[in-house]
N, C-alpha and C positions, 0 to 999 in steps of 0.2 A: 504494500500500500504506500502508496507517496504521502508527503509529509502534508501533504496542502488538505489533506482531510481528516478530519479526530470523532475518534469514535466516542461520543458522548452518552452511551447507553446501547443493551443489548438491541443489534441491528436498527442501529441510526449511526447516521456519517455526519456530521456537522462540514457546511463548505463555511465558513468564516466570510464575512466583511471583507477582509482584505486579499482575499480571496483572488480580484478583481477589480480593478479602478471604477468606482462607480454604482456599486450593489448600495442598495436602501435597506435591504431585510438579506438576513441569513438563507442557504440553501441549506434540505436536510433529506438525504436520501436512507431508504430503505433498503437493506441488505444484508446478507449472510457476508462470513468472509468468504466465502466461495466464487460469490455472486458479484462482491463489490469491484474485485480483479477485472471480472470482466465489462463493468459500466467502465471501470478508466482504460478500456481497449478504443472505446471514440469518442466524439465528443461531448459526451451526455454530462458529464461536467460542468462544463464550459457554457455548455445551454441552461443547464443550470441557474447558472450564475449570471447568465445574462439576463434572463426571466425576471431574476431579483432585481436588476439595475430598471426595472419599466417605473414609470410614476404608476404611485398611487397603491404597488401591489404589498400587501397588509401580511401576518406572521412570517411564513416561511415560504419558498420557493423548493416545491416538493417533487422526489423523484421518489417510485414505488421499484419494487425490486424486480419489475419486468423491463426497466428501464431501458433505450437505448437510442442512439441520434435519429432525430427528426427531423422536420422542416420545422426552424424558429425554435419552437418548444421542443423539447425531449419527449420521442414517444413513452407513455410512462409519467408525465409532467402533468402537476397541479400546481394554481395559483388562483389565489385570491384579490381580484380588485376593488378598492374600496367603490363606490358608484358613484362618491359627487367627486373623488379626487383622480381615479384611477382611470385607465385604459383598457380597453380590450381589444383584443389580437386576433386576428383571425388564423394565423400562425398556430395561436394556443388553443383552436380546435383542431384544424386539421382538416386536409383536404374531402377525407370522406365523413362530411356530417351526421351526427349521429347514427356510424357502423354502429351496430351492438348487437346482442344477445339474446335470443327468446329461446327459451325450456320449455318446452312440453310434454307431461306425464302421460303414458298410457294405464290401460287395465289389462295389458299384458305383459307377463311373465318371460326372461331371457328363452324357455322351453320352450313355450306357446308360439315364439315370436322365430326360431330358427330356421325351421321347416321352409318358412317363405321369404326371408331375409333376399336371394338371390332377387326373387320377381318383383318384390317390394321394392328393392333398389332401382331395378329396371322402369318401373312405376312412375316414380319419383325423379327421374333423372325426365321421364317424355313429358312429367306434367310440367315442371318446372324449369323456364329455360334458364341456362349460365353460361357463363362466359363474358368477356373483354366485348364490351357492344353490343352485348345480343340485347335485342328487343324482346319486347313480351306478347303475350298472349291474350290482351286488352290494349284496343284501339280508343280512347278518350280526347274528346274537346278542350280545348283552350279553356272552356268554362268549366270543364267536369275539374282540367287538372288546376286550377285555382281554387275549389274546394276541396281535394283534397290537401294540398298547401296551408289550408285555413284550418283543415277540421281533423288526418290526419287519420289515425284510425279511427277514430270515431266516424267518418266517411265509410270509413271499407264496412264496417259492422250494419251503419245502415241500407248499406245497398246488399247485404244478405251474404258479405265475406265472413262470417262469425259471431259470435254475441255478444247479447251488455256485459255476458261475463266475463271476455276476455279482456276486456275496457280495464276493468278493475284489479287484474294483474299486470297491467301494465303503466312502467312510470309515465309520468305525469296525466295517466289516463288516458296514453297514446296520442296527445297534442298539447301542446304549448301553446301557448295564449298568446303569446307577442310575436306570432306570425303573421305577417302580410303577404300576400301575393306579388304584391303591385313593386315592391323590393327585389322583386327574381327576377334576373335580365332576360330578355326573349330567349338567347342562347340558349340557357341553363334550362329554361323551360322543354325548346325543342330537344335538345339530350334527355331530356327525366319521361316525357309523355314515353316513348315508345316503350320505356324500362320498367312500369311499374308492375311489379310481381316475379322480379326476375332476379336471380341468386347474387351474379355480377363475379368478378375472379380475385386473382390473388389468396390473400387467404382467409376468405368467406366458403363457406361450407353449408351442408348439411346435413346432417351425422345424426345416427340409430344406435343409442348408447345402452348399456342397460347397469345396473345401480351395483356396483361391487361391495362397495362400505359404507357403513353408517358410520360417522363419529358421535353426531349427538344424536339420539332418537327421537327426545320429545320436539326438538326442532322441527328435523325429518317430518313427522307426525302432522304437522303444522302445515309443512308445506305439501304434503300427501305426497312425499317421495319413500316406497318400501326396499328391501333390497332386493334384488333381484328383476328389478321392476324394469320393464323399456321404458325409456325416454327417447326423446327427439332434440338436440337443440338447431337452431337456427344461427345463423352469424351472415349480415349481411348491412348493407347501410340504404345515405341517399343516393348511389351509383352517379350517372353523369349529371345528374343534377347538383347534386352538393359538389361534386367536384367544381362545377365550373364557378357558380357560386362563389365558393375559397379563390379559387383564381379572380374574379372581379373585383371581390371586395380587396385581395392583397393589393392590385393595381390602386384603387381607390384608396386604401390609408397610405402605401408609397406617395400619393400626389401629395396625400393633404398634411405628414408630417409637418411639412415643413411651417404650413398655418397657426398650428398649435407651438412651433416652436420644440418639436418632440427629435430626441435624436436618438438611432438605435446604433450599435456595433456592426451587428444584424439585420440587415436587409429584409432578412426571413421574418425578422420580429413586426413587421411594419405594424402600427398598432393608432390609434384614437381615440378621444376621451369619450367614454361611454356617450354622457350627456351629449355629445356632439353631434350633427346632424348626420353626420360619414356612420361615427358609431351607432345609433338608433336604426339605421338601415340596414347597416350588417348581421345585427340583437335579428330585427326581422326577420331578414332573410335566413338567419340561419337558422332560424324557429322554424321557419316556410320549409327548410330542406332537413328538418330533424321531424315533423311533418309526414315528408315523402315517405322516409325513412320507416318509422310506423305505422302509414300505409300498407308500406313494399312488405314487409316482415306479417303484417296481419295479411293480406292476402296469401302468402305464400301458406300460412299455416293452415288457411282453408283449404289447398289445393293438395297440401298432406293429410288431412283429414279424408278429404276424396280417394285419395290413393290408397290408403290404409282401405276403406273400404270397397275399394274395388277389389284387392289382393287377398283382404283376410274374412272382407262380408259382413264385418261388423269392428264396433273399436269404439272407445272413448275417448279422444287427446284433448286433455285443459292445462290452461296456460297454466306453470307454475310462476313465473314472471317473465320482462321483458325491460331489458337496463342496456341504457344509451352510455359508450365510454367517448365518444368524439362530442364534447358538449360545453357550452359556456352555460351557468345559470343564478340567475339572483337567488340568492339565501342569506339566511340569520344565522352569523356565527358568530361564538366567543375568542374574542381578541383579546390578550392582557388581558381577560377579563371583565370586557365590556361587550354586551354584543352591540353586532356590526353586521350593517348593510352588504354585500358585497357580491359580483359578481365571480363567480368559480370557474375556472378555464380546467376542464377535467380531458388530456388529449394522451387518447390510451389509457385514459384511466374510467374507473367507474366509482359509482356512489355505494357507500357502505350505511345508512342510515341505523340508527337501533331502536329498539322497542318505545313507545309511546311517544313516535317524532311526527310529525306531520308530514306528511306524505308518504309515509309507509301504508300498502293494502290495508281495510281494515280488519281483514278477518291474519294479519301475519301483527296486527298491533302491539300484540302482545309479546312477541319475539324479535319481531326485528325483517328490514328489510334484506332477501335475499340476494343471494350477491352470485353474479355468475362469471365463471373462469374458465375460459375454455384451453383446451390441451391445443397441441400441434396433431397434425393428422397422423390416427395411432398410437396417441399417447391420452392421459386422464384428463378428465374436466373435471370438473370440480366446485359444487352449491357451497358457500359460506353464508354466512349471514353478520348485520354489520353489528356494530357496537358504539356502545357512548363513549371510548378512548379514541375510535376514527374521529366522531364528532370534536374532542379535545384536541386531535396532536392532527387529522390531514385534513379541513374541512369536510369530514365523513366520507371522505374518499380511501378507492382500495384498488389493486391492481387487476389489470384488464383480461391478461391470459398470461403465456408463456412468456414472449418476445423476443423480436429475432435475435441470430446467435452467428447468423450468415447470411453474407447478398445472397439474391437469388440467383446474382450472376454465378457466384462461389460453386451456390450449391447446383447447380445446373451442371457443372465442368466435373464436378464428384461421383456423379449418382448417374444410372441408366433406369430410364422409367418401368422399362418390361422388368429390369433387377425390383423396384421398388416396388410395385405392385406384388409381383411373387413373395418377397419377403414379408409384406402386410397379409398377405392372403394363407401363408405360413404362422401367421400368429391368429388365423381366424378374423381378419378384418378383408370384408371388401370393397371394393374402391371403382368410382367411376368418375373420368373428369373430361369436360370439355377438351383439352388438351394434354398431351404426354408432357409439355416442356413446361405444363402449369402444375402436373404434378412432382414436378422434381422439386422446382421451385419449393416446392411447402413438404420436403421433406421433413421427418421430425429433427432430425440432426441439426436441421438449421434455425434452430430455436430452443434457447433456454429452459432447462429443467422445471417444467412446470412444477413438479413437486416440491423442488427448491421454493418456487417463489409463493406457491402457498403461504409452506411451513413458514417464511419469515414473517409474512403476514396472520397465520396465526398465534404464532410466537410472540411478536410482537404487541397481540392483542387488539389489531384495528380490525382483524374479519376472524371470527370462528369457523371452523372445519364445521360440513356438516355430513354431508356425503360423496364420494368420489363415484367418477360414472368412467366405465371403456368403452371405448367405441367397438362397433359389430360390422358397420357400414358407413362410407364416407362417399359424399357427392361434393365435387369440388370443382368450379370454375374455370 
């Protein structure tokens, strides 16, 4: 470990002030000593500490132990801006707005569910398209896709993609308030209309997992996860909507730094003061494409729901929840002490919330909002649930998944895909993806121990273990 970091308590790294000519608030990353080696292999440091050096951003400038370089922010990176002093970044979400997470429980059993796994995949792969561009499978108007922009899942439910029940396990109730349409460049529009419902690539997935361990039961219980049990998750985002989005608005705070008088190291960091006209429409927009996002994710789970019952003739899949990690969002949090105003820049990372917070499900109130971790393809995922020490020490933030460990370039030059497939299907997983050179890409090798980056995080005490899940079947972009 180099000297520029001090370990201030079991798995935390203090980056000091001096750190960096210009930091306002301390950096504090999350790590094993295993795991710490490899965040100072690039620049996740250094982003760090730039993050720290923005106006306005309040306790610490946070790195979780999936940590690693981003665009601007550290994938892995949290920060807190205050809202009448602070900035927001469009950096500090990330190009894919609101990628994230959805779990879905079955009422089948790893035994029950074998037998068809092969044609269930096959299923699943014709209903749902993926891949780099691919369009979808719904044709929508300029006005259909400006309500779903506004209303988000809550749209898809009403036009007969799912129920009120799924509403309710999903954060923010599958839409965020402070989206506008009218903030989303025609661009970004014309790239999202064709995509809605669609997987999208890199390392988005859709994985047939079944429940290997309990840690906690009475949790578990809560969130009607048994062992043995199938589950489903989801991992996909805004696709080329958020994407272009992140690119517009980065053009637009590059112009207007210079108005406010704002100066970054970092180009990547371009950023504007919330209250600012620039920043109000970005807040928007990326509502409008976080939005999409829980649109795109609630559809898709109707069209596995479909599949399920075409293959096995019957099936019951409920949300167990559904948690955005690419996100900025207003919250009440304790600063020194005091609570405070602030906007949260969560990029690769997600919300750890604990029992009796506002905004957790009401029926998980009593426990705590669940927290999902997804593995690398062939390796564990992973339900925690959050706690009142996230709420003290990350703004109730927890880490996202594994995180990478290799370019894709790296891992491409490593690996042969017909080896990689055989080797998965040697362990009893089977695999289907739009491309051979996207499944090397997301080999597991090229991504950090997920179980490492748990354990820090339970250790740590910001997410509790609650069950681990393996994969059976992976559909991959």
């Amino acid at each position: 470990m180099t000297t520029t970091l001090k370990q201030i308590a079991p798995y935390r790294y203090l980056v000091p002030k001096n750190f960096k000519k210009g930091m306002l608030i301390e950096g504090l990353i999350f790590a094993s000593d295993e795991l710490i080696g490899a965040i100072q292999n690039d620049e996740t440091i250094q982003q760090v500490a730039n993050v720290a050096a923005l106006p306005g951003m309040v306790g610490y400038s946070l790195a979780m132990p999936d940590a690693h370089q981003g665009y601007g922010f550290a994938i892995g990176g949290v920060a807190a801006a205050d809202v009448e002093k602070g900035v927001v970044s469009a950096g500090g979400v990330g190009f894919d707005i609101n990628c994230g997470v959805r779990l879905l429980s079955t009422d089948f059993t790893i035994d029950e569910l074998r037998p068809y796994l092969d044609n269930l995949l096959n299923e699943l792969f014709r209903a749902i398209p993926c891949g780099t561009g691919k369009g979808g499978r719904l044709t929508i108007t300029q006005n259909v896709l400006d309500e779903v922009l506004q209303r988000g899942a809550q749209w898809a439910v009403e036009n007969r993609f799912g129920t009120p029940e799924d509403i309710d396990h999903t954060e923010e109730h599958g839409c965020m308030i402070h989206a506008q349409a009218s903030t989303v460049s025609k661009r970004a529009k014309e790239r999202g209309a064709p995509q809605l419902g669609t997987l999208g690539s890199g390392n988005h997935f859709i994985e047939i997992q079944y429940v290997a361990d309990i840690y906690d039961q009475s949790v578990a219980n809560v969130f009607g996860i048994q062992l043995n049990q199938i589950c489903v998750m989801i991992h996909s985002g805004s696709r080329g909507l958020g994407h272009q989005v992140c690119s517009d608005y980065l053009e637009t705070m590059n112009e207007a730094m210079s108005k406010y008088n704002i100066h970054v190291d970092d180009r990547q960091l371009a950023c504007v003061p919330i209250q600012s006209k620039e920043g109000q429409a970005y807040i928007a927009a990326m509502a409008a494409s976080a939005n999409f996002a829980f649109a795109n994710r609630q559809i898709m789970t109707h069209w596995i729901r479909e599949s399920f019952h075409s293959v096995l003739k019957r099936g019951t899949l409920q949300i167990v929840y559904d948690v955005a990690h690419n996100i900025a969002k207003f919250e009440t949090h304790q600063v020194h002490g005091k609570a405070h105003k602030v906007l949260v820049h969560r990029k690769g990372a997600t919300r750890a919330f604990p029992a009796n917070t506002p905004g957790v499900p009401m029926d998980y109130l009593t426990v705590g909002q669940p927290v999902l971790v997804p593995g690398s393809m062939g390796t564990a995922s992973y339900v925690l649930v959050g706690t009142q020490r996230a709420m003290e020490e990350t703004f109730g933030s927890t880490c996202h998944g594994a995180g990478r460990a290799m370019s894709r370039h790296a891992a491409k030059k490593q690996e042969s895909a017909d080896r990689l497939i055989a080797e998965l299907k040697a362990k009893g997983i089977l695999v289907r993806g739009a491309t051979k050179s996207g499944l090397v890409e997301e080999k597991p090798e090229a991504y950090k121990n997920v179980d490492q980056v748990v354990e820090v995080m339970h250790n740590a005490g910001i997410a509790r273990k609650v069950a681990r899940l393996l994969p059976l079947g992976v559909i991959k972009g």
